[in-house]
N, C-alpha and C positions, 0 to 999 in steps of 0.2 A: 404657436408651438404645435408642434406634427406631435397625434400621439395615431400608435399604429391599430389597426381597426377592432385588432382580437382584444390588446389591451384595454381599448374606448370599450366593449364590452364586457368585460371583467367589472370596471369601474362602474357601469350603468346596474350592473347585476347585483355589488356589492351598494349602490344608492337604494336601490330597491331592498333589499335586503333590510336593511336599516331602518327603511321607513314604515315596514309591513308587522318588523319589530316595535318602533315607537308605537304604532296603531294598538296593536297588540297592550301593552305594558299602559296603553290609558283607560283601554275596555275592561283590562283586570282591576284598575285602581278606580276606577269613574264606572263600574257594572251598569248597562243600560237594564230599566227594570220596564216591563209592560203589564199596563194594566188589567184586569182577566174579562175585562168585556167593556166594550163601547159601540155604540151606535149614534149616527147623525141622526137619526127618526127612531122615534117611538114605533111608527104605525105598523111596517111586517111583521114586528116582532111579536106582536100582542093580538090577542084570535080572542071576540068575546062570541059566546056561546049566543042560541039563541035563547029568549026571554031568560037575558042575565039580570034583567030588574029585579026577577020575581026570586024568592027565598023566608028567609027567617025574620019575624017582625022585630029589627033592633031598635033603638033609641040614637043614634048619631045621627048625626047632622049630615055629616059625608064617610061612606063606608066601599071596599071592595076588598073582593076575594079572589085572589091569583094561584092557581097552580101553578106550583115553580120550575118543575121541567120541562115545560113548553110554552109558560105564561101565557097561557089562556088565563081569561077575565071568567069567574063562577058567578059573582053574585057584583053588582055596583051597584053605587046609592049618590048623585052626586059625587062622582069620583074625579072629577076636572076642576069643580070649583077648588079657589083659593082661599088659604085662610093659615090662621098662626099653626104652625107645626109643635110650637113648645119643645120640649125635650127630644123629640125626635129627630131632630134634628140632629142627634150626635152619632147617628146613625151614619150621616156624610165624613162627620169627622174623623169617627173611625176608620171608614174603608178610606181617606185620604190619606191616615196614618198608617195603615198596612201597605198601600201602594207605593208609599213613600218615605215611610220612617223606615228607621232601624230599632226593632224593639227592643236591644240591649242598651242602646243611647241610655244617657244619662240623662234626666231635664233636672235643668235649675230652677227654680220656682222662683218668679218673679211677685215682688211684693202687689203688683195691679193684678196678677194672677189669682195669687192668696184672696183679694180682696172682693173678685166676686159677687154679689148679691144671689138670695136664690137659694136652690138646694146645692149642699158641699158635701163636697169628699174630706173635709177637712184635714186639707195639706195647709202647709206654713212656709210664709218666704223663706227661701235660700234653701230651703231642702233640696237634695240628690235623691229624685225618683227614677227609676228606670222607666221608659218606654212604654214598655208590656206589663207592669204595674200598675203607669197612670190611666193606660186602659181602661182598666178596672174601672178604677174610678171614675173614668168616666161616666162607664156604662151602669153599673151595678147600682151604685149611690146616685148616679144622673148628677155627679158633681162636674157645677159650672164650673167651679175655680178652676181644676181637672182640663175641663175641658179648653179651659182659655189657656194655661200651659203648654198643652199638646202642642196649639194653634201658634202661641210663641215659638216656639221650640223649632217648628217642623218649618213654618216661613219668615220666622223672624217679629211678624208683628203680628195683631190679631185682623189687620186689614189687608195684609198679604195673601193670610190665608183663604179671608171671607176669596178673596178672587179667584184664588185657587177651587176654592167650593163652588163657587158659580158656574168656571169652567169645566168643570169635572160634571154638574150636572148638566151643561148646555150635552157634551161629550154621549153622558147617556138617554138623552131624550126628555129629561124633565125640565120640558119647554113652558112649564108654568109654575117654576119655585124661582123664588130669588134667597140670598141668605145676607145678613148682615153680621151675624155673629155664628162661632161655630156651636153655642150651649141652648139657644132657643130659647130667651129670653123676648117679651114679644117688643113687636116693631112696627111702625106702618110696612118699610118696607122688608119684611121679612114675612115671607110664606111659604106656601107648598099644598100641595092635594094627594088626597088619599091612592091615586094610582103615580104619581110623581113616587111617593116615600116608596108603595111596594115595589117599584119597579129599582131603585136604589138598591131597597134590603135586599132584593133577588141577587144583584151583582154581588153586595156584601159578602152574603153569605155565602159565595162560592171560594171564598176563603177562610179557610178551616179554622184560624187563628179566630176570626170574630164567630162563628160560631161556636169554638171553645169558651171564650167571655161571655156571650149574652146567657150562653146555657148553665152557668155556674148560680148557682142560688148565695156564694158566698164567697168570698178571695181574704185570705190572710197574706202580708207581706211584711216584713221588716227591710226599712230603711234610717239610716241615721238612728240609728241604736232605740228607733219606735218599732212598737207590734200594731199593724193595723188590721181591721177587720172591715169589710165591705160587705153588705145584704143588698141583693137582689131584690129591686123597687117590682119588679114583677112579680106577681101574685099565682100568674096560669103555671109557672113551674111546679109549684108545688099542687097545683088542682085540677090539671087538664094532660090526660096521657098523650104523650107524645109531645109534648110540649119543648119548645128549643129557642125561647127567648122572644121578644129583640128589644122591645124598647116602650118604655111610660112616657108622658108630658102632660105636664100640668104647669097653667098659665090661666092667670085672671082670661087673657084676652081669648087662649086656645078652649077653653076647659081641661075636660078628661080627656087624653088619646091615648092610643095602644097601639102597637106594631108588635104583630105576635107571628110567629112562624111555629110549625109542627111537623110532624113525619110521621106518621102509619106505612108498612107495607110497602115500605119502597116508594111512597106518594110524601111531596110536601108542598105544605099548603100555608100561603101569606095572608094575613086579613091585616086592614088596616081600619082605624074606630076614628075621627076624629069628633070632637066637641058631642061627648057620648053621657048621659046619664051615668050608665052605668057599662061603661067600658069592658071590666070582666067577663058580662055575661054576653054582653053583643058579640065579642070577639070567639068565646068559648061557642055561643052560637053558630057563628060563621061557619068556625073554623069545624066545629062536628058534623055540619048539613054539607060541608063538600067531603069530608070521607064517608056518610052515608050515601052521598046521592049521584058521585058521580065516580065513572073507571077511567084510570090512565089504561091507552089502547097501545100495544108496541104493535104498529102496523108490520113495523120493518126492523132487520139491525143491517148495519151496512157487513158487506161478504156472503150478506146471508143468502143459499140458494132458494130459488124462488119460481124457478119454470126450466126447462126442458124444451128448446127452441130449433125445430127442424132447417136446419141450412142446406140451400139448393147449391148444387155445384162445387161442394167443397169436400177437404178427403174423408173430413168427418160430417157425418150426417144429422150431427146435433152438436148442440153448444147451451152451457148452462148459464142463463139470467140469473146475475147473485145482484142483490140492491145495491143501490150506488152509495148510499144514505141510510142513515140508522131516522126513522122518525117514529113519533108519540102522535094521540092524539087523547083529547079527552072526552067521554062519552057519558050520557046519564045512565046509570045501571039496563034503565029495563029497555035503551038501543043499544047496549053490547052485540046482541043476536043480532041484529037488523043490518050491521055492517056488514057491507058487502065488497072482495075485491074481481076486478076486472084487466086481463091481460090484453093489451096493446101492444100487437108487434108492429115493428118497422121491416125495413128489405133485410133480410137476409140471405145474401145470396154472397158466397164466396169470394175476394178472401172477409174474412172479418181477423179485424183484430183484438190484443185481450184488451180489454178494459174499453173495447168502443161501443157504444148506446144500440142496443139490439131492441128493446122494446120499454116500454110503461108498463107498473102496474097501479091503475088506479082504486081509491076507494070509496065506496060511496055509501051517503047515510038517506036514508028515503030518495032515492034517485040525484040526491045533490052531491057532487065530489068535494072530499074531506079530505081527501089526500092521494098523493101521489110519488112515485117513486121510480127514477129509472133503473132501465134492469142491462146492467154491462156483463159482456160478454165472459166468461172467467178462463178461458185459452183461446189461444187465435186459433182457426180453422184456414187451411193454404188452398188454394184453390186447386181442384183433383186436374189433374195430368199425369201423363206417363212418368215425366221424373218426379214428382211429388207419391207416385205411385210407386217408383222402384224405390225412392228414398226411404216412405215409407214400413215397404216388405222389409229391406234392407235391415232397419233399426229390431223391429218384430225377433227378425233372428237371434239379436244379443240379449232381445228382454225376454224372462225367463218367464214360462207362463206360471199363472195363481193356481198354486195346488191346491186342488180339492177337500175340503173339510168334512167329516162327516161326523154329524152329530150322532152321541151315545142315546143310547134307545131308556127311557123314565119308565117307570113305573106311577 
C-alpha cells in the first residue's frame, strides 16, 4: 500500500510522540532514585594526615577519626582490621532504607520479625508501622526485631536484603565488610573495620532524614491505637557538645563499639571505637582532640577570583583566574600560617576563552604540595585586530560610562 511521503511522516511523528509519552508516564510512576555517593575505591577519597597513629591514649582494639568534609583520616588505630560490627551495623541498613524505601510505606510485622533475639524495639506481629517510625526503632532502641522488618519490607526477605547490603558496601569502598544480617548479631561471616563503618556513616549522614534520627535522644509514635516511646542507646548526646548521634553495638563477640559523629563551627568529625573498654570516653576523646588540634582550610570556593592574569595579544590586557573547584583541606592548628600558595600560569596569549584553564594555583605545607586548584579564565578575551578594535570602540559608545561617587567628608 502507497502511503504518500508527508503522510509516512505525520504517522512517524505521531509514533514518536507516543512513545516519548509512554517513557515519560513510567519515570513519573517507577521515579529513578540515585544514591548521594558511591565510589569503586576507597583510596582518592580518603587523605591520612601525617603521624595519623599518634593522638589520645583510648582503650579499643580498632579506632579512627575522620573529618567528614574532606574525609581525611585524624587519628587511626588498627583501622583495616576485621572484626564483629554488632549494632552498627544498622547504620547500612538505614542508609539502604532512605536510598530506597518510601518512609510513609506501611510495614507489616512479620511474626520471624517480632521474634528476634537481642535488643528490641518491641514491636509485635501483624502491626502497621510506618517506614520513618521503624527507623526509630531501629536506630534509637538498636531494635533487632526493627531492624529485620525494615529488611523484609524493603527486599522481601532478610537474605535479599543482606545482598543488597553487601552490594551497596562493595558500591562505597568498604572492600573489608561482609554482612549476613541487617541487625549485627554476631557471625563468623559477618564484619566490618573501623574505617569501612566511618566511611558508610559519612555517606549516611549526607542525608538529612538519618541525621534527624540518630540526633533525637527520644521518638514517640502511635500506631495501631499503641503510644510508643524509644530512648536513645547513645549516651554522648546528652554529654558531649556538639554531639549528632550515630550508633552503639554491643555483642558478646564485638564487645562495646560507638559510631559517633559531631559538628563544632562548621567542622564534623567521625570517630569510630570498636571492641572499646570504655567506648564513651574513647570516642568523647577522639572526637575533642580533632576540634582542638586540627583546622579545616577553604583553600578555594569555586567562581572565586583568585589572580589577575596579563594576556599578550588580546583586546583585553588582563583576564581574571576565578578557581575551577571549591576545595578544603585540613591542617594542625599551629601550620595554619605555614601554608603557602603559589601561582602557576600557563600561555596566555590571545584568543582565550571563558572557562579555559589559564593557570594553577598550588598550595604547599613545608615545601610539600597539599593542594591545588585550576584557575579558569572568567571572560573570553578576542584576539586585538582592527575589527575587534572598531567592534570594540563601537560598543564603548552605547555603554554609559560609571558616574563618579564622591564620598561625604566625616568627622
Amino acid at each position: 500500500m502507497y502511503i504518500p511521503r508527508r503522510q509516512l511522516y505525520w504517522i512517524l511523528a505521531a509514533l514518536g510522540f507516543l512513545l516519548a509519552a509512554a517513557a515519560i508516564m513510567a519515570l513519573v510512576r517507577f521515579p529513578i532514585t540515585y544514591p548521594a555517593w558511591s565510589a569503586a575505591y576507597w583510596g582518592p577519597e580518603f587523605d591520612y594526615l601525617p603521624d595519623y597513629t599518634k593522638g589520645p591514649g583510648i582503650s579499643a582494639a580498632s579506632a579512627i577519626l575522620l573529618e567528614g568534609t574532606t574525609g581525611t583520616v585524624l587519628y587511626a588505630k588498627n583501622e583495616h582490621v576485621r572484626r564483629p560490627p554488632a549494632s552498627t551495623t544498622k547504620i547500612l541498613t538505614a542508609l539502604l532504607a532512605l536510598e530506597s524505601g518510601n518512609l510513609s510505606d506501611i510495614v507489616t510485622i512479620s511474626q520471624r520479625a517480632a521474634g528476634i533475639r537481642g535488643s528490641s524495639a518491641g514491636i509485635r506481629a501483624r502491626q502497621r508501622i510506618p517506614l520513618g517510625d521503624l527507623l526509630h526503632g531501629v536506630m534509637l532502641p538498636s531494635g533487632n526485631d526493627a531492624a529485620a522488618a525494615v529488611a523484609e519490607h524493603l527486599a522481601g526477605s532478610e537474605l535479599e536484603f543482606v545482598k543488597r547490603m553487601n552490594a551497596r558496601a562493595r558500591e562505597l569502598g568498604a572492600v573489608n565488610s561482609h554482612f549476613v544480617n541487617p541487625h549485627g548479631l554476631d557471625h563468623p561471616d559477618h564484619y566490618s573495620t573501623a574505617f569501612d563503618l566511618a566511611m558508610i556513616t559519612r555517606v549516611a549522614l549526607l542525608y538529612p532524614q538519618f541525621g534527624e534520627i540518630v540526633g533525637k535522644t527520644q521518638h514517640q509514635a502511635r500506631f495501631d491505637s499503641s503510644q510508643w516511646s524509644w530512648h536513645n542507646t547513645n549516651r554522648l548526646l546528652l554529654s558531649f557538645e556538639g554531639a549528632e548521634g550515630v550508633k552503639t553495638g554491643t555483642t558478646s563477640g564485638a564487645g562495646h563499639c560507638l559510631v559517633a559523629a559531631a559538628s563544632r563551627d562548621g567542622r564534623r568529625l567521625i570517630s569510630v571505637v570498636l571492641n572499646s573498654r570504655n567506648r564513651w570516653h574513647d570516642a568523647a576523646q577522639l572526637l575533642e582532640y580533632g576540634f582542638q588540634e586540627f583546622h579545616l582550610l577553604p583553600l578555594a570556593r569555586k567562581g572565586e577570583a583568585l589572580a589577575e592574569i596579563t594576556v599578550y595579544g588580546g583586546l583585553h590586557r588582563q583576564v581574571t583566574g576565578a578557581a575551577g573547584e571549591t576545595i578544603y583541606k585540613v591542617v594542625r592548628n599551629r601550620e595554619v600560617d605555614d601554608v603557602k600558595s603559589h601561582i602557576i600560569i600557563e600561555k596566555t596569549t590571545a584568543p582565550i576563552r571563558r572557562g579555559q584553564k589559564i593557570g594553577e594555583l598550588r598550595y604547599t605545607l613545608n615545601d610539600e604540595v597539599i593542594g591545588q586548584v585550576p584557575l579558569l579564565a572568567s571572560h573570553p578575551v578576542p584576539r586585538a585586530g582592527p575589527l575587534n578594535f572598531f567592534l570594540h570602540w563601537l560598543k564603548s559608545l552605547f555603554t554609559p560610562s560609571p558616574k563618579e561617587h564622591t564620598q561625604p567628608e566625616t568627622a
